[in-house]
ZADREN-357824 format. One line per field, with one value per residue (C-alpha): x, y, z; residue number from 1; residue in three letters. Coordinates in Angstrom, 3 decimals, always signed. Layout:
BEGIN
c1	X|...;
c2	Y|...;
c3	Z|...;
nr	NUM|...;
rest	ALA|...;
END
This chain:
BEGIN
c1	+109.258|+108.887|+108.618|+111.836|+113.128|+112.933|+111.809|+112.153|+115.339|+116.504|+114.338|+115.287|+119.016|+118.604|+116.355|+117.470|+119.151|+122.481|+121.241|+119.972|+116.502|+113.818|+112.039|+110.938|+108.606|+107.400|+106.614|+104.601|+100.789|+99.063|+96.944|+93.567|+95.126|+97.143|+100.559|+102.712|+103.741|+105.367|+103.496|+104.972|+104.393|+106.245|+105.341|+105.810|+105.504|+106.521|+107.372|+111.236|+112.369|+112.196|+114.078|+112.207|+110.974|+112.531|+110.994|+110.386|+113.609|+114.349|+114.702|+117.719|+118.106|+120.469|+124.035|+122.445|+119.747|+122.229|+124.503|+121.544|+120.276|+123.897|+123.666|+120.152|+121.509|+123.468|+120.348|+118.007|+120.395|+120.137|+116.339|+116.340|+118.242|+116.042|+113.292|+114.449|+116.889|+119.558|+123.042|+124.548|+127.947|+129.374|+128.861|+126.846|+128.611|+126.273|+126.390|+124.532|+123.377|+121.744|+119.314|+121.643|+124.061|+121.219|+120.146|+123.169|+123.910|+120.548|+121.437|+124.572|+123.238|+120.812|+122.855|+124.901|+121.875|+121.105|+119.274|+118.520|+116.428|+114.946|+113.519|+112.302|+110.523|+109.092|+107.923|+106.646|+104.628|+103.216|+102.216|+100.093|+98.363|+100.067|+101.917|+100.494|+102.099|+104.304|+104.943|+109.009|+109.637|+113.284|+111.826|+109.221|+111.771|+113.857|+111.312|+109.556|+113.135|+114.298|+110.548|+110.134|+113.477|+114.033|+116.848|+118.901|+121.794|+124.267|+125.638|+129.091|+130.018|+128.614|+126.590|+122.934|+122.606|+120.296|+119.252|+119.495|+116.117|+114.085|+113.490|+115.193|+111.956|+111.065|+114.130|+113.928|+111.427|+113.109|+116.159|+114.394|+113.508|+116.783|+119.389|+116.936|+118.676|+122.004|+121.096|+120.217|+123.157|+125.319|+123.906|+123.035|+124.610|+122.081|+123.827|+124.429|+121.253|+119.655|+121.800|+120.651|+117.232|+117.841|+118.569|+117.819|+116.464|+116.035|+120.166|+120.232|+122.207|+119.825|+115.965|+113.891|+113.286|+110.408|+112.588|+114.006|+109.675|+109.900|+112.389|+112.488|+110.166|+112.992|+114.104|+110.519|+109.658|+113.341|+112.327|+109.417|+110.544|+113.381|+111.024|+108.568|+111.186|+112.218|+108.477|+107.552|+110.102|+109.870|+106.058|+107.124|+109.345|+106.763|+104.152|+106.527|+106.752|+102.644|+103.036|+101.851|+103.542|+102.482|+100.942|+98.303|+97.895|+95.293|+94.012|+97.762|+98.572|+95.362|+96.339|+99.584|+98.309|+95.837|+98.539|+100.918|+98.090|+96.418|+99.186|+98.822|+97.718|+101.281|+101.535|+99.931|+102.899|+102.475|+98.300|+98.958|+101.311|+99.478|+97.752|+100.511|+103.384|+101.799|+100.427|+104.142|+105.976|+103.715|+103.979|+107.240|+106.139|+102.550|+102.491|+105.559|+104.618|+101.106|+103.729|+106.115|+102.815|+101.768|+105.059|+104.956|+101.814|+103.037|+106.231|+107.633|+110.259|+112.715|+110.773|+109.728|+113.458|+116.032|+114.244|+112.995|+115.768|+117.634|+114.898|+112.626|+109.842|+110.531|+107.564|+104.819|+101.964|+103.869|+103.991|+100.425|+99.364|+101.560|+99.795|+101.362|+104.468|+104.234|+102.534|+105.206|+103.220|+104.466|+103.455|+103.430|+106.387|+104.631|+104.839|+107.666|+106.939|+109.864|+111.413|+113.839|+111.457|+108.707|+110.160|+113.135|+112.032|+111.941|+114.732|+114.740|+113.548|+112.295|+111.123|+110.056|+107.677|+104.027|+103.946|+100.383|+101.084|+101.465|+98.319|+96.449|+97.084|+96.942|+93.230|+92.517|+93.731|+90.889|+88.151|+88.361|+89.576|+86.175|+87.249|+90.929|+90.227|+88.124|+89.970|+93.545|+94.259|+93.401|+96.409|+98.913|+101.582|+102.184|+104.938|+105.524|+108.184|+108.356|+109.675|+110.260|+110.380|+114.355|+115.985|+112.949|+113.796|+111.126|+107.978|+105.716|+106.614|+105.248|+104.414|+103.371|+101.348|+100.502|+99.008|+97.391|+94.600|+92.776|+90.639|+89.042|+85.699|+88.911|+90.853|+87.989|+87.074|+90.446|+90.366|+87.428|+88.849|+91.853|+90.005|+87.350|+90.731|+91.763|+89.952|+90.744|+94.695|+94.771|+93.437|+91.555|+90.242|+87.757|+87.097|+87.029|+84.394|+85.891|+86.294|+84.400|+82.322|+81.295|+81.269|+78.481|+77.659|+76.143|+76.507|+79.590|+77.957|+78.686|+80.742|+79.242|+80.558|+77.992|+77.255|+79.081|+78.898|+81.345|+82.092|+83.434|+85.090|+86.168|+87.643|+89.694|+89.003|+90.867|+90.860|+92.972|+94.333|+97.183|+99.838|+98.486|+96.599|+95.493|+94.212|+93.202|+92.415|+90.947|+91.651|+90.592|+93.309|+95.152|+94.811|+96.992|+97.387|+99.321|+100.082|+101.335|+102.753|+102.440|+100.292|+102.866|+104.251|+100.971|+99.784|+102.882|+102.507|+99.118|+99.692|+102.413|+100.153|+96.961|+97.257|+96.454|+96.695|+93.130|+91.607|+89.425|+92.512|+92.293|+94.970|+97.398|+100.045;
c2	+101.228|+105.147|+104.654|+102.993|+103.778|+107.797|+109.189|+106.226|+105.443|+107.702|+107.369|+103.079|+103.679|+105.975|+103.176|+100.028|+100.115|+101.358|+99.552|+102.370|+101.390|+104.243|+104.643|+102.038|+103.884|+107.642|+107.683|+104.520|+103.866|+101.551|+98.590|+97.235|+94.844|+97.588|+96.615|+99.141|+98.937|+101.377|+104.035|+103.461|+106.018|+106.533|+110.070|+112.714|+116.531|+119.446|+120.993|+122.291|+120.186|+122.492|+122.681|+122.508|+126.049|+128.209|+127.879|+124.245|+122.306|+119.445|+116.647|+114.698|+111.454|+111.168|+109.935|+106.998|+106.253|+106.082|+104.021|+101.183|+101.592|+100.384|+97.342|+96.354|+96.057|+92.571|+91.609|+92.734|+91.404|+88.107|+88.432|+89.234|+86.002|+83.943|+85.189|+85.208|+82.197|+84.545|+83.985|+86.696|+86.921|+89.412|+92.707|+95.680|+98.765|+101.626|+105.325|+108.091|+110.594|+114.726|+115.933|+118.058|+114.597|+113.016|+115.710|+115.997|+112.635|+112.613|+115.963|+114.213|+111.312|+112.524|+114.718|+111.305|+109.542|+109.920|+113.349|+113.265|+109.434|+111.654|+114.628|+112.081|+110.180|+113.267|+114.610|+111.186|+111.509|+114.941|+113.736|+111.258|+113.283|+111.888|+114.636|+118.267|+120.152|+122.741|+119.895|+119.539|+116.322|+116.225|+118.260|+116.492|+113.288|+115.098|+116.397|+113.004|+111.167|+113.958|+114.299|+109.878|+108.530|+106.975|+104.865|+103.748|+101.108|+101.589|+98.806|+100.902|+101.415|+98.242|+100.649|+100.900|+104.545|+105.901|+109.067|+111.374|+113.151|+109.722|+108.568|+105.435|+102.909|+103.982|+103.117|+99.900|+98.293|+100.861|+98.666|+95.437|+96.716|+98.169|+95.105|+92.888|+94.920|+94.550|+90.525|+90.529|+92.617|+90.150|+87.004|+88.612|+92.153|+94.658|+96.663|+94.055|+92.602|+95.519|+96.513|+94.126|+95.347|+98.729|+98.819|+102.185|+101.776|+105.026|+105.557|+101.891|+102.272|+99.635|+99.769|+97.705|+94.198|+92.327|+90.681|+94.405|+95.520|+91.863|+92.911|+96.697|+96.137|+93.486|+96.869|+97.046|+93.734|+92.916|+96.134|+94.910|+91.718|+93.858|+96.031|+93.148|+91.456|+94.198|+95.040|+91.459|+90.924|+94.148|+93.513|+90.577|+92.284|+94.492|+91.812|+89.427|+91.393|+90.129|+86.659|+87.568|+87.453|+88.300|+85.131|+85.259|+89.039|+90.038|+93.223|+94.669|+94.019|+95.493|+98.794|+98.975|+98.353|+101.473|+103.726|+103.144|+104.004|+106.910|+108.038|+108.482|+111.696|+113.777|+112.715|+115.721|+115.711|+112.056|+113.178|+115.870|+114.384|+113.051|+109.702|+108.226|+109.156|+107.713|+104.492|+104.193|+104.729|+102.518|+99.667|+97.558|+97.812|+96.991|+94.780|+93.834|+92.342|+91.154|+89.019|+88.038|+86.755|+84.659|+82.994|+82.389|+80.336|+78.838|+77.382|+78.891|+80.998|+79.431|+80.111|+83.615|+84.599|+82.606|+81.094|+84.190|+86.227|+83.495|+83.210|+86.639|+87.836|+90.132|+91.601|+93.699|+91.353|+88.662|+90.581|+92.305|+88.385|+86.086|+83.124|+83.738|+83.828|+80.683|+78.725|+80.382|+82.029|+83.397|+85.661|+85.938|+88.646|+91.939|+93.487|+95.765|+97.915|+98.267|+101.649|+102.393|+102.936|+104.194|+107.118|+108.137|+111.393|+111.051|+111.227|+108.586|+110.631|+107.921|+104.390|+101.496|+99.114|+100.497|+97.620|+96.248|+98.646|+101.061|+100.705|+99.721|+103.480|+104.976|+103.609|+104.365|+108.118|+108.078|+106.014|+105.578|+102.785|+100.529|+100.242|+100.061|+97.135|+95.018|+95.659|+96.387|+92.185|+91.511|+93.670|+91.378|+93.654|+96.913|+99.750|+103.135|+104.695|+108.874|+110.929|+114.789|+115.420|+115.359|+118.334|+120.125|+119.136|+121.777|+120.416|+118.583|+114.864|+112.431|+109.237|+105.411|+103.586|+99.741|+97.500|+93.919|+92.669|+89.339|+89.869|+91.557|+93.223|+94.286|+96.244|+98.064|+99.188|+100.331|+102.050|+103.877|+104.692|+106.218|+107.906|+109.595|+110.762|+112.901|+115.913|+116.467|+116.282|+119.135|+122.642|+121.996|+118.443|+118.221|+114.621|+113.639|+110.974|+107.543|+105.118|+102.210|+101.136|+103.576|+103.074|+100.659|+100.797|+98.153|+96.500|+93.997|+90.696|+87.626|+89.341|+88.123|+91.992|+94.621|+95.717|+98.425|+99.964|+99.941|+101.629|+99.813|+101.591|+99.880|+100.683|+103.830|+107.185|+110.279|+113.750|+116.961|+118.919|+122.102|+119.501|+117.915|+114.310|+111.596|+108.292|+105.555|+101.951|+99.396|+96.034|+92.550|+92.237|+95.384|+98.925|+101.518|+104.870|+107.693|+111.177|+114.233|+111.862|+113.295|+111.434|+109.354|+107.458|+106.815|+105.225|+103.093|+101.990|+101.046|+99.269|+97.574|+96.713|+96.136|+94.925|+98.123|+102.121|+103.412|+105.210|+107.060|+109.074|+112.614|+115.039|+115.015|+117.846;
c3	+87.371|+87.972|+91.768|+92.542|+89.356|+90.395|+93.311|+95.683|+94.386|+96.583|+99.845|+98.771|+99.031|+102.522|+103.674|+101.969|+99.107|+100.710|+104.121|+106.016|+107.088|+107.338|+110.312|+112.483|+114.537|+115.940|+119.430|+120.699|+120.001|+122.406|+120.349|+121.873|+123.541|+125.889|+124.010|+123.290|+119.634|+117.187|+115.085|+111.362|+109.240|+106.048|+105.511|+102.878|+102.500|+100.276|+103.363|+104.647|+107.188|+109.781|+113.378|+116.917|+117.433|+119.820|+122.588|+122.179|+124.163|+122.443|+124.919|+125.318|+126.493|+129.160|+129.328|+131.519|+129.648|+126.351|+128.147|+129.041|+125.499|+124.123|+126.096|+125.233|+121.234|+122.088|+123.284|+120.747|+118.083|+119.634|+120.345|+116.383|+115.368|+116.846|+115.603|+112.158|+112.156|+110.480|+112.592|+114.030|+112.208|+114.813|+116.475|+115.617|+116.339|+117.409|+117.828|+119.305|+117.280|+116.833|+114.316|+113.139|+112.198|+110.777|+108.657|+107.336|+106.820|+104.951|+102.794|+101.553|+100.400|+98.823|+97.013|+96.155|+94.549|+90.723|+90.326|+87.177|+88.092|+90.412|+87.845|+85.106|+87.526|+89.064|+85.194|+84.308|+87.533|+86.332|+83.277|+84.747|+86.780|+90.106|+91.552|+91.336|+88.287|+90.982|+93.232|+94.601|+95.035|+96.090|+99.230|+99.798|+100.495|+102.773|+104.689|+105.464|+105.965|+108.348|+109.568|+110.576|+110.729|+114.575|+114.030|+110.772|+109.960|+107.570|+106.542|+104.706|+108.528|+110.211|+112.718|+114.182|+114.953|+117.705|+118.296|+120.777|+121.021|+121.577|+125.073|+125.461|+125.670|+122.593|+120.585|+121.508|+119.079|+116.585|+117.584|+116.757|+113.011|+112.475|+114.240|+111.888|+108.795|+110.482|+110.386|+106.559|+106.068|+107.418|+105.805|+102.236|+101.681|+101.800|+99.495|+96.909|+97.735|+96.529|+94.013|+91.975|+91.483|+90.998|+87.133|+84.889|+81.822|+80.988|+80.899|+78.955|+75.193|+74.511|+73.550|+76.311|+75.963|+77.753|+80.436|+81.038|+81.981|+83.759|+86.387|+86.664|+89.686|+91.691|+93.715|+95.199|+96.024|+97.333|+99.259|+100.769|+101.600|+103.543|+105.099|+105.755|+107.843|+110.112|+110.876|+111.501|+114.090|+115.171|+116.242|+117.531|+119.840|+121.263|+121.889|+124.095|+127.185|+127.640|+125.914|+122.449|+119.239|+115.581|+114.921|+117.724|+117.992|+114.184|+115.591|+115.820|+112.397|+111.187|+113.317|+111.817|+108.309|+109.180|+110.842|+107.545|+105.425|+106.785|+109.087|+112.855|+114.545|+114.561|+111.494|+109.381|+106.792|+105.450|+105.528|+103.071|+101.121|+97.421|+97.608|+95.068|+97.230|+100.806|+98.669|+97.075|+100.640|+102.654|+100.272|+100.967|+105.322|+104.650|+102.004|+103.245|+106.086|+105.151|+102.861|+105.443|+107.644|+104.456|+104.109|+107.787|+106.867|+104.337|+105.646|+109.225|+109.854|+107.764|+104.585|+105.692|+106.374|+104.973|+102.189|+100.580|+101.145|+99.426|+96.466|+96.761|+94.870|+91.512|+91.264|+93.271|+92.329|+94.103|+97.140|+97.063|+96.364|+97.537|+96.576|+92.557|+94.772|+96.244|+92.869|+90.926|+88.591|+85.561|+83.492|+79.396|+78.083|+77.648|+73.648|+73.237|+70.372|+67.987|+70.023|+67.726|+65.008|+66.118|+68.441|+65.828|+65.990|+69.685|+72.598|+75.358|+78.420|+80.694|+80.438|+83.015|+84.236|+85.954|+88.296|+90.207|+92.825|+91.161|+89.150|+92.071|+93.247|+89.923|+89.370|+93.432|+92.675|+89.267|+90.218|+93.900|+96.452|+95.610|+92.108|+92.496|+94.802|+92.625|+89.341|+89.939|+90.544|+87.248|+85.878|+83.993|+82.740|+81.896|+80.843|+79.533|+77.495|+77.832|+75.168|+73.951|+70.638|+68.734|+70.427|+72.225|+75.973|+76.667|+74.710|+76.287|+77.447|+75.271|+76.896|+75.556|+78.103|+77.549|+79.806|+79.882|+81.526|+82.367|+79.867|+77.322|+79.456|+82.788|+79.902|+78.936|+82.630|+83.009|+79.769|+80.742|+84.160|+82.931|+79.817|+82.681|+84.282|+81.596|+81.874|+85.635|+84.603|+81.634|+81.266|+77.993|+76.993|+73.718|+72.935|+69.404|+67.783|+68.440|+65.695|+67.543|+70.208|+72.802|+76.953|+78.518|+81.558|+83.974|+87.124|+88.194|+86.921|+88.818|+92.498|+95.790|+96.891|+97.023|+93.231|+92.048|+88.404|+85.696|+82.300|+79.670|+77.140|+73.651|+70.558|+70.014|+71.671|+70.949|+72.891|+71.845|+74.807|+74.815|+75.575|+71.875|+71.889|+74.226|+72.876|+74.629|+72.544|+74.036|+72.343|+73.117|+76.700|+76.048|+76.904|+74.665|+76.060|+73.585|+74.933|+73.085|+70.036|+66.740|+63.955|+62.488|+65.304|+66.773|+63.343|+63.663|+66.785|+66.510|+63.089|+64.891|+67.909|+66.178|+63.142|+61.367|+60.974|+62.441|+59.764|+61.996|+63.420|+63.254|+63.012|+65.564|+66.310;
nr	1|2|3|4|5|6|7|8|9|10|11|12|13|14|15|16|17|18|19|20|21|22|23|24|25|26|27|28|29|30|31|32|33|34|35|36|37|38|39|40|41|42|43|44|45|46|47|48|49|50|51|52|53|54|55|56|57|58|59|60|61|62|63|64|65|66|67|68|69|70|71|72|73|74|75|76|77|78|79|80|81|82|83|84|85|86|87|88|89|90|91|92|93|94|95|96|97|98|99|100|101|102|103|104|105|106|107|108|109|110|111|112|113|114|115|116|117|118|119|120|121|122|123|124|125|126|127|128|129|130|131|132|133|134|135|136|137|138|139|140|141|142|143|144|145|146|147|148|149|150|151|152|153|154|155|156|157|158|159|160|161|162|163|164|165|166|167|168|169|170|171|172|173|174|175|176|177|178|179|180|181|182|183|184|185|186|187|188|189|190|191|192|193|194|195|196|197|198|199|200|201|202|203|204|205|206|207|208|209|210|211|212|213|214|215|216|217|218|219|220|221|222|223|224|225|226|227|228|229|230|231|232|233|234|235|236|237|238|239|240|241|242|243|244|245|246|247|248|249|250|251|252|253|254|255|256|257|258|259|260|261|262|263|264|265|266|267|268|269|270|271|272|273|274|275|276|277|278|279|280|281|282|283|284|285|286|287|288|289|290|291|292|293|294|295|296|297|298|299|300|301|302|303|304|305|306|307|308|309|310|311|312|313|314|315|316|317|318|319|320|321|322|323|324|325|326|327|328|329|330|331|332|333|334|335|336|337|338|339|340|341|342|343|344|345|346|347|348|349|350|351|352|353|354|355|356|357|358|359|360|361|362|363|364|365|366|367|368|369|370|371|372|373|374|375|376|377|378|379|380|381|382|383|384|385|386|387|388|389|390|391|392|393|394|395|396|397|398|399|400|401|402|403|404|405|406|407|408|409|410|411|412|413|414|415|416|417|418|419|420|421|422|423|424|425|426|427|428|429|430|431|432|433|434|435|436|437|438|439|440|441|442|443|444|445|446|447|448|449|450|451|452|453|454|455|456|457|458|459|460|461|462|463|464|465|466|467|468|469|470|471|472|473|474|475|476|477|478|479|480|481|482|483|484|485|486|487|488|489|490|491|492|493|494|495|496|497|498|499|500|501|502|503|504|505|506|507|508|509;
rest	UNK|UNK|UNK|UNK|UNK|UNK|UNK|UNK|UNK|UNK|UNK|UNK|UNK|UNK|UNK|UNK|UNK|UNK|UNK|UNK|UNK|UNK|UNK|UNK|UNK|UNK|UNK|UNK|UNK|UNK|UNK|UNK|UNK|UNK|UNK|UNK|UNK|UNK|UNK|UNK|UNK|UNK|UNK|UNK|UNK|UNK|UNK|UNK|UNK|UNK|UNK|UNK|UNK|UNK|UNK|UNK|UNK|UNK|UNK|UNK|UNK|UNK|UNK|UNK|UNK|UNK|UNK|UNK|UNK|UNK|UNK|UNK|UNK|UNK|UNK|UNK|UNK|UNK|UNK|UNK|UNK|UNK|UNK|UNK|UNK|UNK|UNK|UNK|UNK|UNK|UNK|UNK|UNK|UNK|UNK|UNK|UNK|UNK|UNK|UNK|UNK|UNK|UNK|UNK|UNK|UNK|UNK|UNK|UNK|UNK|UNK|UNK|UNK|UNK|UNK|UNK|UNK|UNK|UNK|UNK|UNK|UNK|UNK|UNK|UNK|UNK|UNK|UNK|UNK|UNK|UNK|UNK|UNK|UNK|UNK|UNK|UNK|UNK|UNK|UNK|UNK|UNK|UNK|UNK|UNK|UNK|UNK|UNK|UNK|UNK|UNK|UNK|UNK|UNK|UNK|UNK|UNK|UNK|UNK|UNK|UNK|UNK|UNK|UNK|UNK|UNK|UNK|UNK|UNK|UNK|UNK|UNK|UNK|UNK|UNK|UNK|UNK|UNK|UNK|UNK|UNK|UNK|UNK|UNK|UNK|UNK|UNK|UNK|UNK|UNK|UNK|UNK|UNK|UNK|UNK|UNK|UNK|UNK|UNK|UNK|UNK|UNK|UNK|UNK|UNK|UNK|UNK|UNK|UNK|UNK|UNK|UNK|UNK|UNK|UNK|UNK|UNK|UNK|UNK|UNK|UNK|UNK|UNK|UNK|UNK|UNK|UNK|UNK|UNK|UNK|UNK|UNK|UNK|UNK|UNK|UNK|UNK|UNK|UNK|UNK|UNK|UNK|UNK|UNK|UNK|UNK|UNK|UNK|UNK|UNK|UNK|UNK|UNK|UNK|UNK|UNK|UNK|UNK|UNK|UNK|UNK|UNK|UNK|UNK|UNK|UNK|UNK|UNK|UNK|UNK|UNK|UNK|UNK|UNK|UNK|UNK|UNK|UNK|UNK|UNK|UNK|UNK|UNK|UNK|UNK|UNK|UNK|UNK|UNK|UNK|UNK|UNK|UNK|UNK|UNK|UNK|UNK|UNK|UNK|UNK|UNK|UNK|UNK|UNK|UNK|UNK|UNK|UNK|UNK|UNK|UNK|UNK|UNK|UNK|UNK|UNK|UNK|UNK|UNK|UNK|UNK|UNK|UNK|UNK|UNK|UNK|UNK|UNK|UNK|UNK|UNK|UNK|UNK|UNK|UNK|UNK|UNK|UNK|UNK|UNK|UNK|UNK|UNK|UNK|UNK|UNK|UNK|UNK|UNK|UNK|UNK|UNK|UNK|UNK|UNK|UNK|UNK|UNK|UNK|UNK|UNK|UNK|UNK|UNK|UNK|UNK|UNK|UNK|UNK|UNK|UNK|UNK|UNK|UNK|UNK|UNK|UNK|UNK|UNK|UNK|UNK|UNK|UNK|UNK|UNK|UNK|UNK|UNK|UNK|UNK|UNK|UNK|UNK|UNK|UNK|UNK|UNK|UNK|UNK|UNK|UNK|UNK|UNK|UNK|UNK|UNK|UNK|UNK|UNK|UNK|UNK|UNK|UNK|UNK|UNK|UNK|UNK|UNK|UNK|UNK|UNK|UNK|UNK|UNK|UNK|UNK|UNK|UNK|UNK|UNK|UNK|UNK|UNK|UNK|UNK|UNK|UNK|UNK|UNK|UNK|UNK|UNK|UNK|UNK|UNK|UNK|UNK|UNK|UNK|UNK|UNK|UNK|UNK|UNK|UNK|UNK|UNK|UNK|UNK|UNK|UNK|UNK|UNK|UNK|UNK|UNK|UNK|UNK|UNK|UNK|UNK|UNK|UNK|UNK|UNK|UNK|UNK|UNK|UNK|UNK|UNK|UNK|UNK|UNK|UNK|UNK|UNK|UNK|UNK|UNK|UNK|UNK|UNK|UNK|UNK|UNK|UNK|UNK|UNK|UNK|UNK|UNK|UNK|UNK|UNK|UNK|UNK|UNK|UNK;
END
């Protein structure tokens, strides 16, 4: 998938995927019910991190006050076992430490992560009209780690590291989040744990099969389910001092949910950041947790903990609705086109799975929240496999998008969604007659939600553009979606997909 599979990759392994857990909180928000809870915010900017100005002392905390915060992680860590049933093995070391450490410790690992996962995801994100064209994405992730991180464990040293420019009393439910990762760690292996979701196909000798689509998205929902954890105890924590806790306390999930959405009011770099990249970051702590709460439900701490750590979810959609979790849904092997063939004039740039999530975002960003809301749960499958022509790293990427709906009339909303979307991502768009049916529009039959109109676009639509042509074909469950591909491979693929070379084509350079 080309969030974890690129650009979160990276922010994954800082926060999970090598153990360190990304930030907990920013300085405490009070709920309605006067309870002090954490501000999350997952935020992201283009921006420099930059350094306290001048005339701006940073606060320390005091020798004291670091000394008393030391202690309290024996009792947190127990606090956090109890809460989650996960034993506590032995001791967390911990460690006080500067922004200047941190940043550094954040530089180098970065630096350490695959960069070149990091650039095709980023160009696979431009293509789709995602990220702004001139937008630096490796910046952007250092900004918002060194920008929100209160509080990280590592799990290659064994150590929960605090940090020294955070009063005290508001490290503490940081504590809770991060000693929670130092439980998992100790019972599963966060980095193992992890490492076995993060697969990239894109660096594969082998073509894609459909089990390869199936699991590319195990890094995020093994990252949720991580993240889900540390938040739910971590709430937990802050509600006891008034005899609360998650279960009993609605109104503080629902502000947390808000604050990781639509950030909280210092937080003007996750605000400005592009709705894919907040949506993408937000995901494994809110849905996360909404999931965590579910399985709480559903079966108590031990299935919410233990159980699904031992047996998690593999895929968004079981996260975003954990009911397919819990049924065990599963669902049909997506087509994989014959690769090989039908991109031999093509190099391999990128290829993955665009997960629920992501298209959940992806139809939010074209159409609007309403509609992403009511269609994006009928989504059954999807990837895309990015190319540049034999040689020509410079050409324009060309990209194969295919997805699978619920049925027949969903796949032609979302084909008209993303077809409406394609003049606002290129400088010239001229559409072309289609072959077939045209777009109807009407109201949402049968919804007891306040009507909404759709479009529903059928049949095969073509548009030329300077990066060469878009089509989008709408058949029966299935949406096809071809980007700068010359004439010939798109007549294969659809021949292999369809039955049949479309006639209608046009030209295509």
């Amino acid at each position: 998938m080309w969030t974890r599979a690129g650009f979160l990759v990276v922010a994954g392994a800082l926060c999970v995927e090598l153990g360190v857990a990304q930030v907990g909180a920013s300085p405490a928000s009070r709920s309605e019910s006067g309870t002090q809870t954490p501000a999350i915010s997952n935020q992201a900017s283009q921006q420099t991190p930059k350094p306290s100005p001048p005339d701006e002392k940073e606060i320390k905390i005091t020798p004291h006050e670091a000394e008393v915060l030391f202690h309290s992680v024996d009792e947190i860590l127990e606090f956090d076992s109890k809460e989650t049933g996960l034993a506590v093995k032995h001791s967390v070391k911990r460690r006080l430490t500067s922004r200047d450490e941190v940043l550094k410790f954040l530089t180098e690992h970065m630096k350490e992560e695959d960069t070149r996962r990091l650039q095709r995801s980023e160009m696979v994100l431009k293509k789709f009209g995602l990220l702004p064209r001139d937008f630096d994405l490796e910046k952007l992730l250092l900004s918002m780690l060194e920008e929100q991180i209160a509080g990280y464990y590592d799990p290659k040293t064994k150590t929960v590291n605090l940090l020294d420019w955070i009063p005290s009393l508001e490290q503490e439910p940081v504590l809770a989040h991060e000693l929670t990762h130092a439980l998992q760690d100790q019972a599963i292996g966060l980095a193992k744990f992890m490492k076995k979701g993060d697969r990239d196909l894109a660096e594969s000798k082998k073509e894609p099969k459909a089990e390869d689509i199936e699991n590319d998205e195990m890094d995020d929902a093994r990252q949720a389910i991580v993240e889900g954890q540390a938040e739910a105890v971590m709430l937990d924590y802050a509600l006891k001092p008034v005899g609360r806790s998650l279960a009993d306390s609605p109104e503080v999930v629902s502000a947390m949910e808000s604050e990781m959405e639509n950030g909280t009011a210092d937080s003007a770099v996750f605000k400005s950041a592009p709705l894919f990249l907040r949506e993408s970051l937000a995901f494994p702590y809110n849905y996360g947790l909404k999931f965590e709460i579910r399985m709480m439900e559903a079966g108590g701490r031990q299935k919410a903990f233990a159980s699904v750590l031992a047996n998690p979810p593999h895929t968004s959609r079981q996260i975003m609705q954990p009911e397919t979790y819990l049924s065990g849904e599963r669902l049909s092997p997506m087509h994989m086109v014959d690769f090989a063939n039908d991109f031999k004039d093509y190099d391999r740039f990128d290829v993955g799975a665009i997960g629920e999530n992501d298209t959940a975002t992806m139809i939010e960003q074209y159409a609007g929240k309403q509609i992403s809301e009511r269609l994006y749960r009928d989504w059954r499958g999807a990837y895309y496999y990015a190319v540049h022509p034999k040689g020509q790293p410079g050409s324009p990427l060309g990209v194969l998008y295919l997805s699978r709906w619920s049925s027949a009339e969903k796949a032609g909303e979302f084909a008209s969604v993303y077809a409406k979307a394609i003049a606002g991502r290129y400088k010239s768009v001229r559409e072309i007659k289609a072959q077939q049916a045209v777009a109807q529009s009407g109201p949402q039959a049968q919804s007891t939600e306040p009507a909404y109109t759709v479009d529903v676009l059928k049949g095969r639509h073509e548009w030329t553009t300077e990066e060469g042509p878009v089509v989008v074909d709408a058949e029966s469950d299935t949406v096809l979606v071809m980007e700068s591909l010359d004439a010939a491979t798109a007549r294969s693929i659809e021949r292999e997909l369809f039955g049949s070379a479309n006639p209608a084509a046009g030209p295509q350079n």
